[in-house]
C-alpha positions as CSV (number, residue, x, y, z in Angstrom):
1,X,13.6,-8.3,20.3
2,X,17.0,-8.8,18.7
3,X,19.1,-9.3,22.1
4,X,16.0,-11.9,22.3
5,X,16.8,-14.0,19.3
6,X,20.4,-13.9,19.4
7,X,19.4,-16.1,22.9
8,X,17.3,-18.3,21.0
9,X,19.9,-19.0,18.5
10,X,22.5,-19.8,21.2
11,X,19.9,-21.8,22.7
12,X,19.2,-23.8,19.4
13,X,23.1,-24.4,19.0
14,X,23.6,-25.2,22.5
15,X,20.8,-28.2,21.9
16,X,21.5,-29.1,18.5
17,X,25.0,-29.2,18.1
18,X,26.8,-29.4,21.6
19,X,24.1,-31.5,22.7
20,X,23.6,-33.5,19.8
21,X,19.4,-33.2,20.4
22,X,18.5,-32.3,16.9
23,X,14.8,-32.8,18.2
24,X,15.1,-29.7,20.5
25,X,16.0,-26.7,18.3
26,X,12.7,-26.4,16.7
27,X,11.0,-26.6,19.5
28,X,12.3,-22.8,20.9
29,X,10.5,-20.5,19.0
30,X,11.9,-17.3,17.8
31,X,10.0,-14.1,19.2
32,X,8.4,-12.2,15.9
33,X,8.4,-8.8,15.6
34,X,4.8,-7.3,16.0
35,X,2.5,-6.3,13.1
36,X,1.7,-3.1,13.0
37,X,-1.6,-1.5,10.9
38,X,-0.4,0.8,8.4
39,X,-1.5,4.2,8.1
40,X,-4.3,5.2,6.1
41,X,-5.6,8.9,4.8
42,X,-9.2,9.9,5.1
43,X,-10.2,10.9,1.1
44,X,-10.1,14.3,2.4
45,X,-6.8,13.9,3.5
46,X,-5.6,12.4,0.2
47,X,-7.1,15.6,-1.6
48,X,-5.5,17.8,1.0
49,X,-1.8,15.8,0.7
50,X,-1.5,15.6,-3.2
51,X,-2.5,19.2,-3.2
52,X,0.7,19.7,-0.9
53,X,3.0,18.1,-3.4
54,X,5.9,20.3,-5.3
55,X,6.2,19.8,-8.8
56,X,4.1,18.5,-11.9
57,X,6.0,15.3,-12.5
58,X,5.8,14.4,-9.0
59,X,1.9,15.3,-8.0
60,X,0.8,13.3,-10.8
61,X,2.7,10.5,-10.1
62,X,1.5,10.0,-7.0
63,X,-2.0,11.0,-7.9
64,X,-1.4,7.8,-10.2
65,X,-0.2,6.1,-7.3
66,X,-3.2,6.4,-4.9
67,X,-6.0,6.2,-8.1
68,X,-4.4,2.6,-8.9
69,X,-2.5,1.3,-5.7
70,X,1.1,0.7,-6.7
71,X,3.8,0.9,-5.2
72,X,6.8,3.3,-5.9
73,X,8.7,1.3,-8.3
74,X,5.7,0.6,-10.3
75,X,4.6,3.9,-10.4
76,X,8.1,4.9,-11.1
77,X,8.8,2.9,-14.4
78,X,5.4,3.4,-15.5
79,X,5.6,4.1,-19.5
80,X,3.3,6.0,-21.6
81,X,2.5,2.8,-23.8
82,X,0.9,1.1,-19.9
83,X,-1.6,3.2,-20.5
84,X,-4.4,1.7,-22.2
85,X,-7.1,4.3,-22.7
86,X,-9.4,2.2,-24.9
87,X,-9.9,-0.8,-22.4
88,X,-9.1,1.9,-19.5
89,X,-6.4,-0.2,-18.3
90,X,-2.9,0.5,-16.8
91,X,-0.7,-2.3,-17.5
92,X,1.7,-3.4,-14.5
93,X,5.0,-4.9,-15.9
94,X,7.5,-6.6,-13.5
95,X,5.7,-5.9,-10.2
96,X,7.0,-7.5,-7.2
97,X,7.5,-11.4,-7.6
98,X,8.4,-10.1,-11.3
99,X,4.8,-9.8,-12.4
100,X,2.6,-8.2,-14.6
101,X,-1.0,-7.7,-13.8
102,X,-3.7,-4.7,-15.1
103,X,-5.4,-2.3,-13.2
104,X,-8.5,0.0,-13.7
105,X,-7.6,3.4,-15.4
106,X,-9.6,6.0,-13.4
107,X,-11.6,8.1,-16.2
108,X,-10.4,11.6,-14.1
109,X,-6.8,10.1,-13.5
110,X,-7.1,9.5,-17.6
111,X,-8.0,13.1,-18.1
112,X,-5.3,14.1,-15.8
113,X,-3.1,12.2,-17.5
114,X,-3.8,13.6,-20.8
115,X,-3.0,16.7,-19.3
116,X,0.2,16.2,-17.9
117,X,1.0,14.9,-21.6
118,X,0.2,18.1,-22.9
119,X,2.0,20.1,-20.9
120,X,5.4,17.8,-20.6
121,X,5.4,16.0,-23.3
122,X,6.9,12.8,-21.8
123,X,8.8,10.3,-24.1
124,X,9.2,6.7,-23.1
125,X,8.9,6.9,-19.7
126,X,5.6,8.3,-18.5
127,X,7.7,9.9,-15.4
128,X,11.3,10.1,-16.7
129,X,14.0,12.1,-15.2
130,X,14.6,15.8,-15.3
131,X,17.1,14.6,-18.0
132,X,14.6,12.6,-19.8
133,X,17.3,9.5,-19.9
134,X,15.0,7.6,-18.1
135,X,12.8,6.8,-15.4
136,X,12.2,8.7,-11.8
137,X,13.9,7.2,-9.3
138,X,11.3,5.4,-6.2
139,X,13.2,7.8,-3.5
140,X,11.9,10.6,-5.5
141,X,8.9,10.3,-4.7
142,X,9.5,9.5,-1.2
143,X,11.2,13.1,-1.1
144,X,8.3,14.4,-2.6
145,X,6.1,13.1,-0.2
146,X,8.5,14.1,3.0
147,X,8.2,17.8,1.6
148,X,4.3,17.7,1.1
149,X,4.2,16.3,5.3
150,X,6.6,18.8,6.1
151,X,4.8,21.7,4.6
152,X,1.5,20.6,5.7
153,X,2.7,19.8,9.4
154,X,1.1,16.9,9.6
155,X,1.5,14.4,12.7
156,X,1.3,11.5,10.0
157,X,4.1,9.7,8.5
158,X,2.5,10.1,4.6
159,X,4.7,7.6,2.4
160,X,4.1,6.7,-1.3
161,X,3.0,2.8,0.3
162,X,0.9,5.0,2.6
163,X,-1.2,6.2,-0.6
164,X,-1.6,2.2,-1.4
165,X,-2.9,1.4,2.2
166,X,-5.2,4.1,1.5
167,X,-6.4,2.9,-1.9
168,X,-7.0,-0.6,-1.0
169,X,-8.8,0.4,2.5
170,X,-10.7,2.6,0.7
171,X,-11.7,0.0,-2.4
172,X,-12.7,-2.2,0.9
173,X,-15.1,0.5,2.3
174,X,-17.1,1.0,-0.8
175,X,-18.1,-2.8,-0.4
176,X,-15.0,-4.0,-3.4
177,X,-14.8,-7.7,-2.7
178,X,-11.3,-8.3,-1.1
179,X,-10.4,-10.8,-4.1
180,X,-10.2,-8.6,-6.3
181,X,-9.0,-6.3,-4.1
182,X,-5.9,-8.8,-4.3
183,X,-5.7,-8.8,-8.2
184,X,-5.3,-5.2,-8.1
185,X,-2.7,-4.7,-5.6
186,X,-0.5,-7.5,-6.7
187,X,-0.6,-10.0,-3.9
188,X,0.5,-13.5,-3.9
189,X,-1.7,-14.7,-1.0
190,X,-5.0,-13.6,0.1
191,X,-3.7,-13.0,3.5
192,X,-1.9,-10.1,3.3
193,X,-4.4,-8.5,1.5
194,X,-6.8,-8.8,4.9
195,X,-4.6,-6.9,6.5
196,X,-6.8,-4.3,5.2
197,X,-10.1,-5.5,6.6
198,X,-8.5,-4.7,9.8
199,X,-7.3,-1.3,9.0
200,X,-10.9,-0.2,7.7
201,X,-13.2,1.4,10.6
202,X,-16.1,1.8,8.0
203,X,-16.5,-1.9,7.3
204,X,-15.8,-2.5,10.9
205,X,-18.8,-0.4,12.3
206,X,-20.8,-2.1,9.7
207,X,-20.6,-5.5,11.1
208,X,-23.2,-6.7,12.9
209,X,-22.5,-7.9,16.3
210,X,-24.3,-10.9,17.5
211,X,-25.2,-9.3,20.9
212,X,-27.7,-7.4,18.3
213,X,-29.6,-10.7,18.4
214,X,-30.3,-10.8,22.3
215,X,-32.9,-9.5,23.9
216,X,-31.4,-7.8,27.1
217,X,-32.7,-5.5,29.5
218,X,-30.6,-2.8,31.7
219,X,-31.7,-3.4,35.1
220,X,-32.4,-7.4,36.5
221,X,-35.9,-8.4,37.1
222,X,-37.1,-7.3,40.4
């Protein structure tokens, strides 16, 4: 794919400079890389991973991860003030595009929560560093969730964004309309937020297909 480009660029040059056809370059298309579908866990498989995970800190921040669908630097620099039990919100600050944006608080992730409190007794930071100077770093996470696929031997590639695939295909299944869907994750456009529809196999076998409406029979008429 790259050796491809790099032809398409001389090609563009070739035309548009050397050639003087400034009508030409725009006209050779550079080859995109393919999309792939991400990975998503079964809810079993969610259960069976964060069960896997080393650590207090680090199993309850990616509980939080997968209950509310954010990504590793928002779960990260989460702090304990976010969490808004009496509207049972979490509030977002600075997501990506340097947004803020709410999302639900999950009554058993609250009580989990409340928990963890109790037994770490966090200060600003809601998942601060082992020397409480401020908060865990992304790659932690990541680390954490190489050791839980390591010692659960999984074939999967289990990533803290693999936890938000999961969340939002899993929203989608249970009939969540896509839009808000969108609120919840963040996303700018609408359209990267349907990458999910094509992820979920549930919603998939639920369509209707209009070959349903014929009326066919196996063998022709004699």
């Amino acid at each position: 794919m790259g050796a491809l480009n790099q032809t398409v660029c001389a090609l563009r040059f070739f035309y548009g400079v050397t050639l003087g056809r400034s009508d030409l370059p725009e006209r050779i298309a550079y080859a995109r890389t393919p999309r792939k579908l991400p990975v998503v866990l079964s809810a079993d498989e969610v259960v069976g991973f964060l069960q896997a995970v080393k650590g207090t800190r680090n199993r309850v921040a990616l509980m939080t991860t997968y209950a509310v669908g954010l990504r590793a630097a928002e779960a990260a620099r989460l702090q304990v003030s976010d969490i808004d039990s009496s509207r049972m919100v979490i509030r977002i600050e600075q997501g990506k595009g340097g947004k803020d944006r709410y999302v639900m608080l999950s009554p058993q992730l609250l009580e989990i929560l409340r928990v963890y409190w109790r037994l770490t007794k966090p200060g600003r930071w809601l998942f601060p560093r082992r020397d409480g100077r401020g908060p865990i770093h992304p790659q932690t996470l990541g680390i954490a969730c190489r050791a839980a696929c390591e010692f659960l031997g999984v074939e999967k590639r289990v990533t803290v964004h693999t936890l938000r695939h999961s969340f939002a295909t899993h929203l989608l299944e249970a009939g969540t309309d896509i839009r808000i869907i969108q609120v919840l994750l963040g996303h700018r456009s609408l359209a990267t937020t349907t990458l999910y529809a094509q992820v979920s196999t549930a919603v998939i076998g639920r369509t209707a297909s209009p070959f349903d409406q014929l009326h066919m029979e196996i063998t022709p008429p004699g």
